[in-house]
Structures are given as structure tokens and as C-alpha cells.
N, C-alpha and C positions, 0 to 999 in steps of 0.2 A: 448269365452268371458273371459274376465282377470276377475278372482274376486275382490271384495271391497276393499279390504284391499293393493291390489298392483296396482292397478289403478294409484293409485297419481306417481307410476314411469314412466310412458308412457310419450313419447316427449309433447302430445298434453296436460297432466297436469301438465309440469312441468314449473314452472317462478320464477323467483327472482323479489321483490317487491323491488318501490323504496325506501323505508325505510330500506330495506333489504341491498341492494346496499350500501345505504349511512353508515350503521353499518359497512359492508366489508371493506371499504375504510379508515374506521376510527379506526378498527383493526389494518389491513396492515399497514398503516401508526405509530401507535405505537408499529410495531415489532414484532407482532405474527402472526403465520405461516400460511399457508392456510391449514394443516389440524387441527391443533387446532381452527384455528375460526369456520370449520367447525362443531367442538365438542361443542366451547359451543351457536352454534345455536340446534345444538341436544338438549342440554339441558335444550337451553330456552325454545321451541314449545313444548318441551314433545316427542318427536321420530322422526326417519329417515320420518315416513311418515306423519310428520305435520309440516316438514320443506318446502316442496313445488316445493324443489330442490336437486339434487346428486351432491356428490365431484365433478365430471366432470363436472357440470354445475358450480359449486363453481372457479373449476381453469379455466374453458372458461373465464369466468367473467373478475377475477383479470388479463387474458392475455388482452381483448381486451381493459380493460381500463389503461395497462399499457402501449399497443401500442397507445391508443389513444392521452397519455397525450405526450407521445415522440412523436407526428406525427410530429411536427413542429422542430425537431432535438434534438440531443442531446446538444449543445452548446445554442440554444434559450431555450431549456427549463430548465437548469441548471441556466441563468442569469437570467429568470424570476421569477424563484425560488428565488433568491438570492435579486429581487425586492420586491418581495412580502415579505420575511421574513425581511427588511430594512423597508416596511412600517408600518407593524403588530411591530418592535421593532426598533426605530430611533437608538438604539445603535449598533445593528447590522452593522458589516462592511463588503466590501467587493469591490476589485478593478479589473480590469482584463483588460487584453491587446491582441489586435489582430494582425494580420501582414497587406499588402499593400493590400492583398485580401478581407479581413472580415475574417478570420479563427481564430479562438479563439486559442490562444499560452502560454498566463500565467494567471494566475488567482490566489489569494490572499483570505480567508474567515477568521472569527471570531466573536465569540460572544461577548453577555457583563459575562456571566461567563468566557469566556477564558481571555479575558479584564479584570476582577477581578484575577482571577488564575495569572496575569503575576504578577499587581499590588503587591500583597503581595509574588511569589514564583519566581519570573523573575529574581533573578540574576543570576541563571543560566541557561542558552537556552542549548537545544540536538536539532539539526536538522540533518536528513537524508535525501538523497534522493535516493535511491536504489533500491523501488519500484516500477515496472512495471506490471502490474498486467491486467490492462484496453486495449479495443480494438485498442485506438491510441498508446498504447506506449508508454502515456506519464509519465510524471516523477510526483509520490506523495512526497512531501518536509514537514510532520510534525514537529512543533517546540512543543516539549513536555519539562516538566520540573518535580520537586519531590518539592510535598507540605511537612507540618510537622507531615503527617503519613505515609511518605518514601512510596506514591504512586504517581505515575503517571498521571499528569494533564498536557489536550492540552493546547497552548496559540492561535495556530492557524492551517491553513492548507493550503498550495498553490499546485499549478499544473504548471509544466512547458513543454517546449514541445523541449527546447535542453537545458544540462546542460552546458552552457558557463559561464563565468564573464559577461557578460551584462544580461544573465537572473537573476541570482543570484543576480548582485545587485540590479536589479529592483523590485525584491521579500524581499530583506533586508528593501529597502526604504518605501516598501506600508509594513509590518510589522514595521516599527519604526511608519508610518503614523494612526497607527491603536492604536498604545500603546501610543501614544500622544509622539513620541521623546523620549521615556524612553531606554537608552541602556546597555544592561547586562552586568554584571563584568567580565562573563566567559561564554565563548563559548566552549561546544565540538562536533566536527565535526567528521566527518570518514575519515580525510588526502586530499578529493579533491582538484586540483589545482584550478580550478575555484572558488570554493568555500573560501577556504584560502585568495585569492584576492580580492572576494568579502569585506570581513567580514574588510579587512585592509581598503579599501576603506570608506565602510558604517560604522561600531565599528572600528574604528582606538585605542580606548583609550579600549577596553576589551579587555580582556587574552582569547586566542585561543588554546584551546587543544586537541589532537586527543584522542580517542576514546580507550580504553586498551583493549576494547572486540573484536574491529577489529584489533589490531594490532597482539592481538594473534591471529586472524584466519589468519591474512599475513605471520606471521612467522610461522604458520604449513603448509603453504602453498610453502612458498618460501624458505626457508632451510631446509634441509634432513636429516641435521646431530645434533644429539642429543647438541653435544655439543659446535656448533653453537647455536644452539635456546639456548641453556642454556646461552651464552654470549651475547646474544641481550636482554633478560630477564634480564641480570644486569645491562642493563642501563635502564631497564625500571623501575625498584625498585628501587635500588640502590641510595640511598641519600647522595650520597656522595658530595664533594667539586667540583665546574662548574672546576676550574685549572685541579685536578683530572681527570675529567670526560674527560676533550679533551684530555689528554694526552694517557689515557686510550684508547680514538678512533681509535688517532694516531697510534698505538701500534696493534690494531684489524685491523685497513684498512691493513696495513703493513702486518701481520703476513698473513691474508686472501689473501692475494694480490687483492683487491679488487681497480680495478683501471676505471672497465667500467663506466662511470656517469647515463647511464640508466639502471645501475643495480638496484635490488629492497634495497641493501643495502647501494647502495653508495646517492640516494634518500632519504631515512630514516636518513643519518647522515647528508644530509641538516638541514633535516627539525628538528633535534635533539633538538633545543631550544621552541619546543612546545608539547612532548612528552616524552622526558628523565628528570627524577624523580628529577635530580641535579638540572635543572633550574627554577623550582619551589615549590623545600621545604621550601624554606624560605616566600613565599605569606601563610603557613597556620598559621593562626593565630584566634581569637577569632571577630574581625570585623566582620565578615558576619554572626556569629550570634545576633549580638550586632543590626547591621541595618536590620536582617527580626523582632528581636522583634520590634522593632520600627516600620515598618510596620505594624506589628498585631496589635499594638495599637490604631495607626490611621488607619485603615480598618475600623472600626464603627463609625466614624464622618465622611466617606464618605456618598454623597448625591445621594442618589437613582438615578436612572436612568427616564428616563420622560415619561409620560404614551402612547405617541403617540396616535394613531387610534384604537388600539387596547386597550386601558383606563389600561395600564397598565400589561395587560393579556401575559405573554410570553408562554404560552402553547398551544397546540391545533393545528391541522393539519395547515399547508400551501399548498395549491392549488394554483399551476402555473399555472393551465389553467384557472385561474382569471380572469386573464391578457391577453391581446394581443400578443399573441408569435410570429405572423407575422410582430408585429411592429418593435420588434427589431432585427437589424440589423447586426447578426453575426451568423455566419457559422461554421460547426463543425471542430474539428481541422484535421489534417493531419496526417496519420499514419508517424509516426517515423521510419527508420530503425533502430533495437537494436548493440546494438554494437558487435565485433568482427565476428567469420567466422557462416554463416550460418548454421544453424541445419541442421545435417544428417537424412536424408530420411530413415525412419524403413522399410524396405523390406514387401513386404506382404507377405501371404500366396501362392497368386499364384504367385508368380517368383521362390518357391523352383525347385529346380533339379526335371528332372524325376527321379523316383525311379529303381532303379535297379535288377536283379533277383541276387540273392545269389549262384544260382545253375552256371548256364551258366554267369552271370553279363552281359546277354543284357538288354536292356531300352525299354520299352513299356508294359512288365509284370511281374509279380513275381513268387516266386519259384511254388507258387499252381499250375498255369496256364501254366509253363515251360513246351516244350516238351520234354526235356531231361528225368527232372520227369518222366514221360510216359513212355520213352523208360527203365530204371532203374525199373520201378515197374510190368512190364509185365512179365508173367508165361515163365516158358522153352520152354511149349508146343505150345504158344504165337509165338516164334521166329519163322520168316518164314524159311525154308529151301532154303541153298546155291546149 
């Protein structure tokens, strides 16, 4: 018979209550972990054995109600999220687009903090899209900016599922559509061609600049020689006169004999009027501090946002399985193929070589097992007679 005191671990004592459950979920969902909510249920009941449940019954839980809430997909329950959180706060945005299937392809989000954050720190946009991280492969497109404590604030967030010029501008259009039309002074991007085209299509009248932290990772990447990189670094600094500067190219294309067009250098000295230091020293100026003060001004005669359904409330869990996830009508996206040649296959363990003997070098045993061995280690008296 189990004593008293460990009884309450037995299958047949052990349950999660539904108050229990409903505490779990509303941890998890503000971001702490399943073994610290674990702990401070210890702490609340007073011990392991007046909680009424083990760790393992703890992470059974959060799995089956994590499968549960995705039974209906990943793509219906990601927009009904995206409903729900649009009813609970009417400011809330959020656009997205499928293909001729139902397959979910782009998609757009933002809050009214991010909506605020652009209002007052939006003239200058940083978007990337670089990471692939997720099971479809698809493209994460953050627009992040620097408020005025030189930190890091989103404006919004999309997903695309191919990087072309028609994804891209259709992700510029539903971010202008989210920020009421408001379009930034300065864009920096990371060089994409797509991307570039986009931005002239959608921001025609904003300054487009690539990125200094990728260009140094291209030029350790793409030239070898010291004092090559040291020559492409002085047109990246270098503020010198725009006359200067092309004559200076002239001079480098020539010396380099750089004649191939899809070379990575002869690319760079296209695109040289949106990354070399000459053709925009002269844009710095005290303007764009003169218009974010003026925004911070008028930041506080802005008019609150409307209370919706939610009387105002912007905190507090959103539950997708609200909602009807069968109603809505889209399907999860498509796996992506990534780009360039496919991953090499790491070899297992069992495709190594058989091993060889050291003594004899046949295959099937080694030196212990050799009978060469044998015949070497045997007495005088051993030896048969001839």
C-alpha cells in the first residue's frame, strides 16, 4: 500500500482543476514558462503534494491545449486571432492575402502602439526580410525604427511567402494603409532588387539607403584582398565631392578590370547613388530634428483611441477559439523552396567504413582478434614440427 503522504502522486489522484487550467493558460499566454508556472503553483497550494498534479501532468496539458487551439490550422487560427484582437481593440490592423487556392501568402499586422511609435519616430523605416525561421519558409518583413532613447521600436510586421516586387509592394500599400498614408523621409533596406523597386513605386518621394552593416558583411564576403575592401570602404565613408566620387569609380572599375555586370562590384557601382557617403552628405542637416520635436509636441493633443467591446481594455489574453475557425475560409500557406543548392546530407554513423586490422589490414576484425596475432604470440615449443 503507498503511504499518505505519496498517494496524491498515483494516476488515479492526480487532475488539474478547471480553475487550475484556466490560471495555466493565462500564464502561458503572458510568457512564462511551464516550469516556472509550475513553481509558482508550488508556492501557492503550499507543496508538490497539494498541488494535485506533476510537471508531466503540467506539460501534458499546455501540449493538448496547444494542439487543440491549432486543430483548425495554422493559417485559420492565426486570422482569427487577428479577429479577435481587431474586435477587443478597433485600432488594431491587420490585412492579408491568399492565392487562387485559399492558401494564405502575405499578411500585414500592427497595433495602436506601433501606430503611435511610427506617428512620432516614423521618418525613418529599417525593413528586412531575411528571416526564415518558420515551417513554411516563409519570409518575416519587420519595419522597426529608433525612438529618442536610441532604442528599438516596431511599426509593424508582415509575412510573405515569395520575395518579388509585387509582394513587396502590396506589403508597402497595406503599411501606408495602416499608418493613414503617412510616408517616411528615409528608408534603409538591405540592397534587394525587389525591394528597391518596390519602395520607388510605393515612397517615390523618400530617400532609400542601403544598409552599412550588410554592406560590410558583402564586402568580407566578396573581396579577399585587404586592399580592395580598404577601396570600397572609401566610397562608403568618404565624403567627398559626387564629380570626385565617379571619377574615382572610373579609375577603380579601370584599374580592377572589373568589366563583368553581374559581378558583385560592378552591381554596387550601379546602385552607388543610394549607398556611397558623396551622394548624401549634403541631406544632413538639422530638419529632422526640428520636425520629430514638433511631433512630440503634438503627440499629447492626440485623441485616444475608442473603447470598442472591450470598454477600452487593451490587455488581457485573446482566445482564438472564440471564434468560429471553421468559418473562415483560408488554408495554411505552402512550403517555400529556400533558395540556392540544397543542404548536404551529414553521413550517419552507420555508413562509416568497416574498420580494418592494423596487423594483417584485412576488414571484418581487428588487431585483438587477428590470427596473425596468434601465430606471433605462440611459445617455441608451440611450433609444430616440420
Amino acid at each position: 500500500m503507498t503511504e499518505p503522504d505519496l498517494a496524491c502522486f498515483l494516476r488515479s489522484h492526480r487532475r488539474i482543476s478547471d480553475d487550475q487550467k484556466a490560471e495555466i493558460v493565462q500564464l502561458q499566454i503572458s510568457g512564462i514558462r511551464k516550469h516556472q508556472i509550475m513553481d509558482i503553483m508550488v508556492r501557492r497550494y503550499g507543496g508538490y503534494d497539494k498541488v494535485g498534479f506533476t510537471s508531466r501532468d503540467l506539460y501534458n496539458f499546455c501540449h493538448r491545449n496547444k494542439a487543440e487551439t491549432l486543430s483548425g490550422g495554422d493559417a485559420r487560427t492565426i486570422i482569427s486571432y487577428m479577429i479577435e484582437s481587431k474586435r477587443r481593440d478597433p485600432d488594431f490592423f491587420f490585412q492579408y492575402k491568399t492565392d487562387g487556392r485559399g492558401h494564405l501568402t502575405r499578411l500585414l499586422w500592427c497595433d495602436f502602439q506601433c501606430q503611435m511609435d511610427y506617428r512620432a519616430f516614423g521618418d525613418v523605416v529599417v525593413f528586412d526580410g531575411t528571416y526564415k525561421t518558420n515551417r513554411y519558409n516563409l519570409t518575416l518583413v519587420p519595419f522597426v525604427g529608433v525612438n529618442h532613447h536610441k532604442s528599438t521600436v516596431l511599426f509593424a510586421c508582415g509575412i510573405l511567402s515569395h520575395e518579388d516586387t509585387e509582394s513587396y509592394v502590396w506589403l508597402l500599400r497595406s503599411f501606408c494603409d495602416a499608418m493613414i498614408q503617412k510616408h517616411p523621409v528615409s528608408v534603409i533596406t538591405d540592397g534587394d532588387r525587389a525591394m528597391q523597386k518596390a519602395i520607388s513605386i510605393v515612397w517615390p518621394n523618400s530617400s532609400h539607403r542601403l544598409c552599412v552593416w550588410h554592406i560590410e558583411v558583402c564586402i568580407a564576403r566578396n573581396l579577399h584582398t585587404q586592399d580592395l575592401k580598404d577601396k570600397v570602404r572609401g566610397f562608403l565613408y568618404d565624403r567627398c565631392s559626387i564629380e570626385k566620387t565617379e571619377r574615382k569609380w572610373i579609375a577603380f572599375l579601370a584599374k580592377e578590370k572589373v568589366t563583368d555586370k553581374d559581378s558583385w562590384l560592378y552591381q554596387m557601382y550601379e546602385m552607388r547613388e543610394i549607398w556611397c557617403a558623396a551622394y548624401h552628405a549634403a541631406s544632413q542637416s538639422l530638419e529632422a530634428y526640428g520636425r520629430l520635436k514638433r511631433v512630440l509636441h503634438e503627440e499629447a493633443a492626440m485623441i485616444p483611441p475608442n473603447g470598442g467591446e472591450n470598454g477600452g481594455k487593451r490587455f488581457g489574453p485573446v482566445l482564438p477559439q472564440a471564434l468560429d475557425v471553421d468559418s473562415i475560409d483560408v488554408f495554411d500557406p505552402i512550403h517555400v523552396p529556400g533558395r540556392g543548392a540544397p543542404k548536404k546530407k551529414l553521413k550517419s554513423v552507420s555508413d562509416k567504413s568497416k574498420k580494418k586490422c592494423t596487423l594483417c589490414k584485412g576488414e571484418g576484425h581487428n588487431r585483438r582478434t587477428c590470427s596473425k596475432r596468434e601465430e606471433e604470440t605462440m611459445l617455441p615449443e608451440d611450433v609444430p614440427d616440420i
